[in-house]
C-alpha positions in Angstrom: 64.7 -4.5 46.5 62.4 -5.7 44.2 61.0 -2.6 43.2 64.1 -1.1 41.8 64.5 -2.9 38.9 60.9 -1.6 37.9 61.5 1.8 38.9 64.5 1.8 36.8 62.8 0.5 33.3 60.5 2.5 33.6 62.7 6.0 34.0 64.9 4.4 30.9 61.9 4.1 29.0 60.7 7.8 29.8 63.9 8.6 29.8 63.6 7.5 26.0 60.5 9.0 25.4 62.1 12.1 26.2 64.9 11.9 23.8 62.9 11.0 21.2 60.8 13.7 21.8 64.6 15.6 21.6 64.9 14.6 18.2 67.7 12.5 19.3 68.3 9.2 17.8 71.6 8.3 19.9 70.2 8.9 23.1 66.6 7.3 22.2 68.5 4.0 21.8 71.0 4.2 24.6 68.3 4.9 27.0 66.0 2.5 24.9 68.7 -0.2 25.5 69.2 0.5 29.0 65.8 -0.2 29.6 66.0 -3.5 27.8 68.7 -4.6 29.8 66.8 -4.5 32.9 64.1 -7.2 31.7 65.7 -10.0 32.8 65.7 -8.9 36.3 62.0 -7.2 36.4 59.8 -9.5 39.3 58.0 -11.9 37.7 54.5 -10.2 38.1 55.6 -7.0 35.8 52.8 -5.8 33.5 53.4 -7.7 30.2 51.4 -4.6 28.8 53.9 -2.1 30.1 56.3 -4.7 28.6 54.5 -4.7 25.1 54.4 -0.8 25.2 58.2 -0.5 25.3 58.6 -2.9 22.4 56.1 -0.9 20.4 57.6 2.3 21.6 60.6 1.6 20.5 60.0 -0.3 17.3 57.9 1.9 16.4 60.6 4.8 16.2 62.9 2.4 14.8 60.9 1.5 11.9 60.3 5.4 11.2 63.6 5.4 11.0 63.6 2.6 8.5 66.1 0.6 10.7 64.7 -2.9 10.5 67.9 -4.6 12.2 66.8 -3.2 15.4 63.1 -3.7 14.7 63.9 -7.1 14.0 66.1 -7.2 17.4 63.5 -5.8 19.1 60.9 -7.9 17.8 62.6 -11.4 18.7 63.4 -10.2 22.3 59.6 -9.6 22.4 59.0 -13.4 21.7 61.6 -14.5 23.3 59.7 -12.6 26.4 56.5 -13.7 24.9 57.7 -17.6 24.9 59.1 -17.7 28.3 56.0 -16.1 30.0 53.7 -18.2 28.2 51.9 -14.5 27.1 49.5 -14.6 24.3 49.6 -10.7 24.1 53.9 -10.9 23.7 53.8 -13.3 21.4 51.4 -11.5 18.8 53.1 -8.4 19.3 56.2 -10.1 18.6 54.5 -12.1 15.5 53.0 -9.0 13.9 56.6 -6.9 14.5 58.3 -9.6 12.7 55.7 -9.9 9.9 56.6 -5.8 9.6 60.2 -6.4 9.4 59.7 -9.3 6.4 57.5 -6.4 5.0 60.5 -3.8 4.8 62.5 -6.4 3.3 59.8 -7.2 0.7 59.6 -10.6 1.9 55.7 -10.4 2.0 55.1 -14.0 2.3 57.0 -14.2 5.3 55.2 -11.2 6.3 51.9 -12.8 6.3 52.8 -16.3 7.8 54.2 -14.4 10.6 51.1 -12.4 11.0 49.0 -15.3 10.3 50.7 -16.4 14.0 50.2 -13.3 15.5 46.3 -12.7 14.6 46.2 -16.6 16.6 47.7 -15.1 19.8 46.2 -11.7 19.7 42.7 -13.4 19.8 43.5 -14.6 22.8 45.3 -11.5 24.2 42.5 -8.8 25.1 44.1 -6.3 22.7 42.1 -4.6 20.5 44.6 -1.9 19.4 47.5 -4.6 18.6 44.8 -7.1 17.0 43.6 -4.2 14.6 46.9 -3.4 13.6 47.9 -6.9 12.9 45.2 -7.2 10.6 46.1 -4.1 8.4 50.1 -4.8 8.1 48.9 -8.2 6.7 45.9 -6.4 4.7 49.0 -3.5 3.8 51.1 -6.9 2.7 48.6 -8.7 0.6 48.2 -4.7 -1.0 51.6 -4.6 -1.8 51.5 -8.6 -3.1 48.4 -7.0 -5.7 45.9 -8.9 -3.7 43.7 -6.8 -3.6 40.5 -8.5 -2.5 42.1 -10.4 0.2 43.5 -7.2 1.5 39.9 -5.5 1.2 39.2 -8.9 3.3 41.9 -8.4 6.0 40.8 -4.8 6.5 37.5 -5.4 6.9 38.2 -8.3 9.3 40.0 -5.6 11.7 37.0 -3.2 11.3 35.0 -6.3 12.6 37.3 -7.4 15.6 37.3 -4.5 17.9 34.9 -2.0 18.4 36.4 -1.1 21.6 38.5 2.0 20.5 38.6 3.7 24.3 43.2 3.2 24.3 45.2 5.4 22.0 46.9 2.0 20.4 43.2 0.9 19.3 42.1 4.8 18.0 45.4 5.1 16.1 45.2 1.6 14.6 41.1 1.7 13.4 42.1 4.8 11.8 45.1 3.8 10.4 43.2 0.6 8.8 40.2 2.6 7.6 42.9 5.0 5.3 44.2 1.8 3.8 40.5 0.6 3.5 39.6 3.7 1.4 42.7 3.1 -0.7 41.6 -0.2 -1.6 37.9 0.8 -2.6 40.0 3.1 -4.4 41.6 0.3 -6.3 38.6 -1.9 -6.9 
């Protein structure tokens, strides 16, 4: 039945969200990797936002976790998604995730072309929350590369590009960008 392989993701990815909650890293990824396992055989017409919330769910943890191999696995299964569908919103998510991971590796130039991508896609996505955040890792990248101005810029940019803060993802990424704002008119 078709709706079984959607039933199932989506009680692996609570399923995760509970373990995480746990504490548990082992069982976060198994159930996180269950999950991922059943894309390929989700219907066609599965929300490509409830797709782009597991990726960020569980990259998310991963990189608190500092574990940028599976970021980074995570991240190219999201484009791979993102590239198949034809879907503008996967493939900045999966642009701005891999200009994160060149960021943990302090490959910041990487970082930024690969965010660069991702801030093209997102415009076209309808997703405020993932735009804003796009715009401070590459603001946080061009801080960390002593650019300071162009990372005042970037900032800025992602205060301008969504004033629509009504989903958690937006709220969490406005005020995320406005702390490294005020660091940077710290700096200046």
């Amino acid at each position: 039945e078709a709706g079984e392989p959607a039933l199932a993701f989506e009680a692996w990815r609570n399923a995760g969200l509970f373990a995480r909650s746990r504490f548990s890293k082992d069982d976060t990824y198994s159930a996180y990797r269950q999950a991922l396992d059943l894309i390929p055989s989700l219907p066609s017409d599965f929300s490509e936002n409830k797709l782009q919330q597991f990726f960020i769910e569980w990259a998310d943890y991963a990189y608190d976790l500092a574990d940028h191999q599976t970021c980074e696995m995570i991240y190219k299964t999201c484009l791979e998604i993102g590239e198949s569908k034809q879907s503008p919103l996967l493939l900045g998510t999966g642009f701005s995730g891999m200009g994160r991971v060149y960021g943990m590796r302090a490959e910041l130039d990487e970082g930024i072309e690969n965010i660069e991508r991702a801030l093209f896609f997102l415009s076209k996505a309808n997703s405020p929350g993932e735009e804003i955040e796009a715009y401070t890792r590459i603001g946080i990248l061009h801080h960390l590369k002593r650019e300071y101005k162009k990372a005042q810029e970037f900032f800025e940019r992602g205060l301008e590009s969504g004033k629509d803060y009504s989903d958690k993802r937006a709220l969490d990424a406005v005020v995320n960008l406005q702390t490294q704002l005020a660091l940077i008119d710290n700096m200046l």
